[in-house]
Structures are given as structure tokens and as C-alpha cells.
Biopython code that builds the backbone (N, CA, C, O; Angstrom):
import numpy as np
from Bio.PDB.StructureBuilder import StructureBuilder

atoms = [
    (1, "UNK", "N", (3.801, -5.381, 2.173)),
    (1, "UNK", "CA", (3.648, -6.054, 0.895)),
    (1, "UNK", "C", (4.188, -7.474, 0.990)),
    (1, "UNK", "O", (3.647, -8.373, 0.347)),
    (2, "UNK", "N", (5.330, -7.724, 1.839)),
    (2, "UNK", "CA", (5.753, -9.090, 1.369)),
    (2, "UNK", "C", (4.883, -9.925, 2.695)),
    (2, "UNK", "O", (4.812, -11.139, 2.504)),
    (3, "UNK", "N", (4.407, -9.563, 3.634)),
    (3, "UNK", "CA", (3.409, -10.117, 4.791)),
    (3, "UNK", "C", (1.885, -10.136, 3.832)),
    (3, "UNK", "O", (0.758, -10.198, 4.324)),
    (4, "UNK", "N", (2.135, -10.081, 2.706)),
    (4, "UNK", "CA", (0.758, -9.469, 1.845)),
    (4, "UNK", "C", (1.172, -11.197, 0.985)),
    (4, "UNK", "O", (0.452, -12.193, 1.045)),
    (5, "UNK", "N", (2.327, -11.102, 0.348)),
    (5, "UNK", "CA", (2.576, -12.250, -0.492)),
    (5, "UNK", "C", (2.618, -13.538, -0.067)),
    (5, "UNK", "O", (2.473, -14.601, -0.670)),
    (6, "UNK", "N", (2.952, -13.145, 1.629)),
    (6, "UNK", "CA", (3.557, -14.139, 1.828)),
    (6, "UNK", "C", (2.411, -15.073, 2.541)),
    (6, "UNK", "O", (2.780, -16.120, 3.072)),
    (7, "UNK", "N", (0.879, -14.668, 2.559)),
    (7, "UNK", "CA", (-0.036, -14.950, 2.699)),
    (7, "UNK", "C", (-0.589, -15.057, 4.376)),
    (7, "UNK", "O", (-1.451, -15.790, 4.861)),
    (8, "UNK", "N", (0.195, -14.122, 4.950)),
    (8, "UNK", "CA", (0.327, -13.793, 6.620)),
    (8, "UNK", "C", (-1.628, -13.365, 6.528)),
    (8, "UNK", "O", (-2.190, -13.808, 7.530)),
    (9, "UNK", "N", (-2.419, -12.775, 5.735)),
    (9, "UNK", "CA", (-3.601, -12.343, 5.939)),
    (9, "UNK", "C", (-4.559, -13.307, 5.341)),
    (9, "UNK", "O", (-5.775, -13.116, 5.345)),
    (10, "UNK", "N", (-3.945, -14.405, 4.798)),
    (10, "UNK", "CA", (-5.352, -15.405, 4.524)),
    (10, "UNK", "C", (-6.635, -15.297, 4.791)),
    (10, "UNK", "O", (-7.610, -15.207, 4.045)),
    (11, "UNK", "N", (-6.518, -15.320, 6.095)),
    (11, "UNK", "CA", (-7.306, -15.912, 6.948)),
    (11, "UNK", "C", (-8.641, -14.611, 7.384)),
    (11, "UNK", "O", (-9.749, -14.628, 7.921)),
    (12, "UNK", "N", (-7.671, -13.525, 6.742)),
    (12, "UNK", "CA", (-8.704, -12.310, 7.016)),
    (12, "UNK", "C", (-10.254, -11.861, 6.119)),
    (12, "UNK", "O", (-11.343, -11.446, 6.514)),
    (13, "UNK", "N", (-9.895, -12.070, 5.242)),
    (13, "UNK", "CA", (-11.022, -11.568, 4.113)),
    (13, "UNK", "C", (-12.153, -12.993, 4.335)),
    (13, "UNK", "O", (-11.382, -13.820, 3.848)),
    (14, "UNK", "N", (-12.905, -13.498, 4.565)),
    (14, "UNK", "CA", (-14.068, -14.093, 4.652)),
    (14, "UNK", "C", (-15.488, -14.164, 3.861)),
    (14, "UNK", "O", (-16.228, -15.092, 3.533)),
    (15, "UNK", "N", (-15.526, -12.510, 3.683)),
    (15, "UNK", "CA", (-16.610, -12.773, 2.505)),
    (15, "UNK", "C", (-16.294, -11.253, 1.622)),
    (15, "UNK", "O", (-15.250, -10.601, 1.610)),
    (16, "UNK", "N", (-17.323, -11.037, 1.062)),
    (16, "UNK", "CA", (-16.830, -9.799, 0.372)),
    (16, "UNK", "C", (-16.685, -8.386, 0.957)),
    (16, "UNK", "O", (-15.904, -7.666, 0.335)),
    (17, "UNK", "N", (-17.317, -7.818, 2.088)),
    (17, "UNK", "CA", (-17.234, -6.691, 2.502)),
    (17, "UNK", "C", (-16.166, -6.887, 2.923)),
    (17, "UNK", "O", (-15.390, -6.019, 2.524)),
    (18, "UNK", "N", (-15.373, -8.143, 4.009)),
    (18, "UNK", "CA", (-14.015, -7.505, 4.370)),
    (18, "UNK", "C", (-13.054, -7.894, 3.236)),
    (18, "UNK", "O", (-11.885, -7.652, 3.536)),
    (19, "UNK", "N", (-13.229, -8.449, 1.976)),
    (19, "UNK", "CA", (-12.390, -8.247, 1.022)),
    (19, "UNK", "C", (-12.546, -6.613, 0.865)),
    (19, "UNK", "O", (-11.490, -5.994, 0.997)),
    (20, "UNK", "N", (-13.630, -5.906, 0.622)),
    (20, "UNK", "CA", (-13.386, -4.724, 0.300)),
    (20, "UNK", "C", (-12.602, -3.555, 1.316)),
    (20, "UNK", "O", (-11.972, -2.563, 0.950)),
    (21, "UNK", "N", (-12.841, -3.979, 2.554)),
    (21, "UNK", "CA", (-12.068, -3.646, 3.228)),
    (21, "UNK", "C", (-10.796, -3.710, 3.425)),
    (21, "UNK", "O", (-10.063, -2.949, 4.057)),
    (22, "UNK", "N", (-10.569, -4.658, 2.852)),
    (22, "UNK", "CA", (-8.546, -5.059, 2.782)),
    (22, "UNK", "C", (-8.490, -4.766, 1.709)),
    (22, "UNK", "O", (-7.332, -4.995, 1.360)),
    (23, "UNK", "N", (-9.229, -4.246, 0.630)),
    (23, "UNK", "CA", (-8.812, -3.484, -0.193)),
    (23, "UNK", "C", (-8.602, -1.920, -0.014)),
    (23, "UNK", "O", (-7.677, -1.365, -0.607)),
    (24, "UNK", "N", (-9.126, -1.495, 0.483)),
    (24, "UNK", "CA", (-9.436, -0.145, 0.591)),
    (24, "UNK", "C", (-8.272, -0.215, 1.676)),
    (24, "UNK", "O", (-7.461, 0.562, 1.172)),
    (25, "UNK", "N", (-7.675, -0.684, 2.894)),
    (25, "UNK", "CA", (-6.896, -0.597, 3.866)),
    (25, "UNK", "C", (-5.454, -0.686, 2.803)),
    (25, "UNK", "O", (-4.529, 0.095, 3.026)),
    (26, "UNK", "N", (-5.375, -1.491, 1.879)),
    (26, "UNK", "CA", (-4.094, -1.779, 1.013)),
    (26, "UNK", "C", (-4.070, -0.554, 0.081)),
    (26, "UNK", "O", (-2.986, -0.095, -0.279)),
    (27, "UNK", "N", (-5.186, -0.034, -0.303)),
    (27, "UNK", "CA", (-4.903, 1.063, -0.896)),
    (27, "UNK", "C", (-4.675, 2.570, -0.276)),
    (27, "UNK", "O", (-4.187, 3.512, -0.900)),
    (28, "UNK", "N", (-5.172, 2.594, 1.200)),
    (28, "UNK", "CA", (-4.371, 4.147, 1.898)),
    (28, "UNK", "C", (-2.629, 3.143, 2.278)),
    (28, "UNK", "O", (-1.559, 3.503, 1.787)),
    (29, "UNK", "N", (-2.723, 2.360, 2.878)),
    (29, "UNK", "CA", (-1.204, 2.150, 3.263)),
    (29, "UNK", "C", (-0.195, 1.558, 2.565)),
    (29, "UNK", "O", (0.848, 1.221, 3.125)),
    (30, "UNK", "N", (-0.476, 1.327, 0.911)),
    (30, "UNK", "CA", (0.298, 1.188, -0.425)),
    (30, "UNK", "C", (0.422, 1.803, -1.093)),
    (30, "UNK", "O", (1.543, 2.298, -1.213)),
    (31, "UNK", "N", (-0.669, 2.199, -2.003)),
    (31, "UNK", "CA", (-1.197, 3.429, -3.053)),
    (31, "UNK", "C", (-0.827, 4.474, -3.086)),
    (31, "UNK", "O", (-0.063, 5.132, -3.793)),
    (32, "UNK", "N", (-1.571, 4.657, -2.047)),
    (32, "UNK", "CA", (-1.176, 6.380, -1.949)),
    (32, "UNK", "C", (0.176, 6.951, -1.157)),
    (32, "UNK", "O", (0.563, 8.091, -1.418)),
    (33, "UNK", "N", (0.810, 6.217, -0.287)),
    (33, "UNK", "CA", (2.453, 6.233, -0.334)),
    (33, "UNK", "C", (3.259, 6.156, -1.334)),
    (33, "UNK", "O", (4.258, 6.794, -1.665)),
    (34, "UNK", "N", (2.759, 5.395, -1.718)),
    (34, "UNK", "CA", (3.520, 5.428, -3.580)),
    (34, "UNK", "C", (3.883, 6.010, -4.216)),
    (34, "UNK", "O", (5.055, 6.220, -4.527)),
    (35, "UNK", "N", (2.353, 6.695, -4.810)),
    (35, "UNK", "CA", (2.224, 7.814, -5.731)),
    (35, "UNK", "C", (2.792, 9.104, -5.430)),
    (35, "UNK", "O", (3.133, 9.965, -6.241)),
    (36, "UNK", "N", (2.873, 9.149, -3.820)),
    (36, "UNK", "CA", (3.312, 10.765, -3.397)),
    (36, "UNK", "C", (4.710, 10.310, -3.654)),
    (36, "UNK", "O", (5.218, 11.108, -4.442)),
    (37, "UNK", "N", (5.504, 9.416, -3.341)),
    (37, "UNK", "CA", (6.954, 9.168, -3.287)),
    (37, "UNK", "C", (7.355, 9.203, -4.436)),
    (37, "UNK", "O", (8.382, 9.836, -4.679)),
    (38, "UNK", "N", (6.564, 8.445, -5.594)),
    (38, "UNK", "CA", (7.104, 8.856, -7.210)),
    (38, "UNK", "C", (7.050, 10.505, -7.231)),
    (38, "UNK", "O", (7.898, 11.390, -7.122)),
    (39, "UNK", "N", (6.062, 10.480, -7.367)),
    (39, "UNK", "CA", (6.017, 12.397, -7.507)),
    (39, "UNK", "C", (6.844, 13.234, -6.791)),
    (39, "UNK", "O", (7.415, 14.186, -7.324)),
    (40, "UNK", "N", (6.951, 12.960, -5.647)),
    (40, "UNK", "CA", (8.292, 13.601, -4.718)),
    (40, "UNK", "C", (9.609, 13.080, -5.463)),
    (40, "UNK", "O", (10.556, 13.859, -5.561)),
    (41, "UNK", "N", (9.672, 12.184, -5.829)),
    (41, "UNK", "CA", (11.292, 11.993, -6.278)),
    (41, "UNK", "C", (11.348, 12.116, -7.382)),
    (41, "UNK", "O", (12.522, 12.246, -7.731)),
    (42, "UNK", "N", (9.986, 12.182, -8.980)),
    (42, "UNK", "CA", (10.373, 12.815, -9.551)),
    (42, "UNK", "C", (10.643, 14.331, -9.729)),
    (42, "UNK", "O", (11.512, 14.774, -10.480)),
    (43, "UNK", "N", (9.675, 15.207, -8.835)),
    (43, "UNK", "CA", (9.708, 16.611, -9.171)),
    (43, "UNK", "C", (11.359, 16.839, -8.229)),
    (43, "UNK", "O", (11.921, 17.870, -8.599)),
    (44, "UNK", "N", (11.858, 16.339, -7.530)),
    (44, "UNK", "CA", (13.164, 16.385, -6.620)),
    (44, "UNK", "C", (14.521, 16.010, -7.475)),
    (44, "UNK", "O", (15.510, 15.672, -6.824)),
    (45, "UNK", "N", (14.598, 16.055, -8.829)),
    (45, "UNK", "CA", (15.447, 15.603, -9.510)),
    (45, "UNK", "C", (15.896, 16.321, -10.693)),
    (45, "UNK", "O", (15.488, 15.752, -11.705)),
    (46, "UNK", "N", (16.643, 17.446, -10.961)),
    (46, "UNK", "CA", (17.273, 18.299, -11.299)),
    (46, "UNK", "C", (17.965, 17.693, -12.595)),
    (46, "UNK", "O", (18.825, 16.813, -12.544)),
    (47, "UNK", "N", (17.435, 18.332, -13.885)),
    (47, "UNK", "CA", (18.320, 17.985, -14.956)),
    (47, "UNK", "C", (19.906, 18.219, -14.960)),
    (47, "UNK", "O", (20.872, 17.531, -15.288)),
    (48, "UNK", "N", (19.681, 19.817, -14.319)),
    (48, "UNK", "CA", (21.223, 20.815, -14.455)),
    (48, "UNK", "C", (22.332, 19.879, -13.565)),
    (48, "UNK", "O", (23.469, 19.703, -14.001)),
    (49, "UNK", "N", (21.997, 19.450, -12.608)),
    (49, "UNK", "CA", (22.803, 18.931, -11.578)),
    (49, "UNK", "C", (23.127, 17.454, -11.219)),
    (49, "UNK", "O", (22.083, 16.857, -10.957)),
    (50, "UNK", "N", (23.851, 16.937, -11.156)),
    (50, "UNK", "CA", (24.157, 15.300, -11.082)),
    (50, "UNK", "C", (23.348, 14.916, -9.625)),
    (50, "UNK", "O", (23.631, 15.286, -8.486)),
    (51, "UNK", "N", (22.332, 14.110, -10.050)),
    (51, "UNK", "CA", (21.591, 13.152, -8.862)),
    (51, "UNK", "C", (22.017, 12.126, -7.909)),
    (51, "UNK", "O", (22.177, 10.999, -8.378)),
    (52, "UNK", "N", (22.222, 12.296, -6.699)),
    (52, "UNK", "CA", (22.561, 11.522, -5.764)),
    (52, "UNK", "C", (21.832, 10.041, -5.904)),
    (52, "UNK", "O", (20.630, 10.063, -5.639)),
    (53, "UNK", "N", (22.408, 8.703, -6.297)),
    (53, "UNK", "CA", (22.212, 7.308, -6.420)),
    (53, "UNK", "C", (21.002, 7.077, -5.460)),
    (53, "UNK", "O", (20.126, 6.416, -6.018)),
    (54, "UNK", "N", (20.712, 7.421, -4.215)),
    (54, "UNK", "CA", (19.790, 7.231, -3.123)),
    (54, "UNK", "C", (18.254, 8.182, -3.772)),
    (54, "UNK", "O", (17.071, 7.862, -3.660)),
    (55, "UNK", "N", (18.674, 9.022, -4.235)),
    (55, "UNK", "CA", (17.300, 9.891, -5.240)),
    (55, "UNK", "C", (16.551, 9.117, -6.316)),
    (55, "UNK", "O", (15.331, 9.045, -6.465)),
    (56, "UNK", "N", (17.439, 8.598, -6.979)),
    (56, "UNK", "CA", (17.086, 7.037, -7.712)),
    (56, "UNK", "C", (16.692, 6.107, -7.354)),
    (56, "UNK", "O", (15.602, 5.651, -7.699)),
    (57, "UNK", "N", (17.420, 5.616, -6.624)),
    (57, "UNK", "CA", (16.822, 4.021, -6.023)),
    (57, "UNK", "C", (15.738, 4.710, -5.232)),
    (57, "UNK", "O", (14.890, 3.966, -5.724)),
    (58, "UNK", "N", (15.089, 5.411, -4.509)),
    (58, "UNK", "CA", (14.229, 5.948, -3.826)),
    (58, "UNK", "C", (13.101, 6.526, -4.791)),
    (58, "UNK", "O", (12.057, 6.705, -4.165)),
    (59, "UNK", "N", (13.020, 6.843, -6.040)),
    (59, "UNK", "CA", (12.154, 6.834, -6.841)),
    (59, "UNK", "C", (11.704, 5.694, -7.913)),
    (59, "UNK", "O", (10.582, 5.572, -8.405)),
    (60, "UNK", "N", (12.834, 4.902, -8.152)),
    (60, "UNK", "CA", (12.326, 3.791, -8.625)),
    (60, "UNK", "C", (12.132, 2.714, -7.839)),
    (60, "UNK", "O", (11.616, 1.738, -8.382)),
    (61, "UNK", "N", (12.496, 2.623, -6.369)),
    (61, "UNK", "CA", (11.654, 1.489, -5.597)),
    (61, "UNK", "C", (10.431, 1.961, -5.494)),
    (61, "UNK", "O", (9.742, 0.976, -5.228)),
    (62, "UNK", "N", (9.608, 3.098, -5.560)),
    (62, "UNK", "CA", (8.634, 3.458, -5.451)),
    (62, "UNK", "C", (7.663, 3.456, -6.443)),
    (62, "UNK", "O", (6.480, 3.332, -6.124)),
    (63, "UNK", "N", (8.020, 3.583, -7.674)),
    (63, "UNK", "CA", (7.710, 3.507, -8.612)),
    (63, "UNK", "C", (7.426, 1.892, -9.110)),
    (63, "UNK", "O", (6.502, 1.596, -9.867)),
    (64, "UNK", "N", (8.276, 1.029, -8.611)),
    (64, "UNK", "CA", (8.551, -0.537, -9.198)),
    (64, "UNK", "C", (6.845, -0.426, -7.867)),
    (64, "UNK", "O", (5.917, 0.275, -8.269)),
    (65, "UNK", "N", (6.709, -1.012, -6.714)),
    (65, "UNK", "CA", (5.820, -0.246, -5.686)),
    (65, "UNK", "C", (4.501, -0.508, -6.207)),
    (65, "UNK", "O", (3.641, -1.369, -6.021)),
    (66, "UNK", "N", (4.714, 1.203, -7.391)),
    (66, "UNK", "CA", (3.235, 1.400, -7.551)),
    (66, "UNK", "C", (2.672, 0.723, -9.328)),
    (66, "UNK", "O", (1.589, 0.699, -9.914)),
    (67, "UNK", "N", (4.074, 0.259, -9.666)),
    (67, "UNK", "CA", (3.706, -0.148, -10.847)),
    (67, "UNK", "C", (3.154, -1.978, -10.515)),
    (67, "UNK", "O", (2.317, -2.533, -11.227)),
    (68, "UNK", "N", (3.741, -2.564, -9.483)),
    (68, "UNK", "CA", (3.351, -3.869, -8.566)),
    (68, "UNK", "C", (1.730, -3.810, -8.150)),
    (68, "UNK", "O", (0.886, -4.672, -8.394)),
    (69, "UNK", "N", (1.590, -2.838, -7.613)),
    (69, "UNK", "CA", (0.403, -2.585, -7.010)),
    (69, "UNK", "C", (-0.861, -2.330, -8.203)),
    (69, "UNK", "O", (-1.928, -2.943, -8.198)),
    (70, "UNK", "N", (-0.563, -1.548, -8.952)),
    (70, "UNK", "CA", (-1.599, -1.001, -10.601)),
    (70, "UNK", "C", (-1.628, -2.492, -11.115)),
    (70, "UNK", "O", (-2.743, -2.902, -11.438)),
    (71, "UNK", "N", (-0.633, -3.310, -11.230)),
    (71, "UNK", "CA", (-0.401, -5.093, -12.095)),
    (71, "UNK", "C", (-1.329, -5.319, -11.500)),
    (71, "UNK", "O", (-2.397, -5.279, -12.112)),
    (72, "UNK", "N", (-1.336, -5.680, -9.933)),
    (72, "UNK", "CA", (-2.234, -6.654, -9.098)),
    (72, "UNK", "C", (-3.674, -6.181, -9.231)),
    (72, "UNK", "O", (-4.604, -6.970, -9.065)),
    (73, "UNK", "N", (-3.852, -4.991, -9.509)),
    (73, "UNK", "CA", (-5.188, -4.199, -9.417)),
    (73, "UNK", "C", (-5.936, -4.717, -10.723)),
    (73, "UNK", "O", (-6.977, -5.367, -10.625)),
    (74, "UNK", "N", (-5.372, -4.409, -11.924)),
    (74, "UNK", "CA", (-5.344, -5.175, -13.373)),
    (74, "UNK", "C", (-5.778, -6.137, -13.196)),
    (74, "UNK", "O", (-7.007, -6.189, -13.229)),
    (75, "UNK", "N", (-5.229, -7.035, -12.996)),
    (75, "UNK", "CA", (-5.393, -8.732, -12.573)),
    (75, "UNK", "C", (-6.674, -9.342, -12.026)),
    (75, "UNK", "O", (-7.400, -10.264, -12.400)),
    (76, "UNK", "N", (-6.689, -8.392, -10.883)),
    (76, "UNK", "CA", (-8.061, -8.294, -9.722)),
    (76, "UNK", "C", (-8.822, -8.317, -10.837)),
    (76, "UNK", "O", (-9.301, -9.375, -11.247)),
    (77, "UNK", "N", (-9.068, -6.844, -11.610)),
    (77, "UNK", "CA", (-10.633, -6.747, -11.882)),
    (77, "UNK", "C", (-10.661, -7.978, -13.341)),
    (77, "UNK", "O", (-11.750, -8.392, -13.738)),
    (78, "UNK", "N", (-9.305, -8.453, -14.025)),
    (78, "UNK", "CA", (-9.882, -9.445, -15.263)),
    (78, "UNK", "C", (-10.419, -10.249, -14.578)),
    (78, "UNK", "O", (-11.433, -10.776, -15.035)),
    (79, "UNK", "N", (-9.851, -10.712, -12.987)),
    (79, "UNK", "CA", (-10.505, -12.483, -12.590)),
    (79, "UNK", "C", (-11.514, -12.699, -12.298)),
    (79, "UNK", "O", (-11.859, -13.722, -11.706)),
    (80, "UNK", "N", (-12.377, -11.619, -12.704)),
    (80, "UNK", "CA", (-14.110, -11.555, -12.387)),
    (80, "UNK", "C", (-14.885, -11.930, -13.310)),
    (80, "UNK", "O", (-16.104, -11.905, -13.141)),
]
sb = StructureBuilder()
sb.init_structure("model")
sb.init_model(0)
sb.init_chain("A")
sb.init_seg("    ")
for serial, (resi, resn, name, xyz) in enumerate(atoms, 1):
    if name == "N":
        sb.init_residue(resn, " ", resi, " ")
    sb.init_atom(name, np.array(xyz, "f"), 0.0, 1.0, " ", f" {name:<3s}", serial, name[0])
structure = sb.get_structure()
């Protein structure tokens, strides 16, 4: 993601199929890591029992992640 911001792939997308392709590549190796990691760290989190700080930050970096990723997606389809 930050080799993503930091504009390290410029140079890649050229016309539209390999835009769609660096889309579809950003969405198995962003997306869908994401979503399983929210869901894993929310169903991994026990009302009855006090949560280890690393269970947290490990579900909400993931979550911040996929809520980053859904913004940019948003964005994408208004700038058309």
C-alpha cells in the first residue's frame, strides 16, 4: 500500500486493460486479506474475557486497511 501511494507503479498501468489488471491484482493482495483479518479478529474477541491490546490493534489496523481500500474504491468509480 504505501509502494502503492508512494507512486513506485506509475509507470505500470498504460491503458485500460492493465489498469484493470492492477486492479484486480490490488484487490486479491489487499481486499481480500483484509476482510478475512477483520473477520478473524472480530469473531476472535471474547466479551466474557479481557482482550489482549495486540487483538485490537490487529483488528483495527485491518479494518482502518479495508475501510482505506472501500474510500479509494468510492472515489475510483465517482471520477468517471
Amino acid at each position: 500500500m504505501a509502494a502503492l501511494l508512494a507512486g513506485a507503479f506509475k509507470g505500470m498501468a498504460r491503458n485500460k486493460e492493465d489498469q484493470e489488471a492492477f486492479g484486480m491484482l490490488l484487490m486479491l493482495l489487499l481486499l481480500v486479506p483484509s476482510i478475512i483479518g477483520v473477520a478473524l479478529g472480530v469473531s476472535s474477541m471474547d466479551r466474557r474475557l479481557p482482550n489482549s491490546i495486540a487483538m485490537w490493534i490487529a483488528t483495527i489496523w485491518n479494518g482502518m486497511i479495508l475501510a482505506g481500500f472501500l474510500l479509494l474504491m468510492i472515489v475510483g468509480l465517482f471520477m468517471k
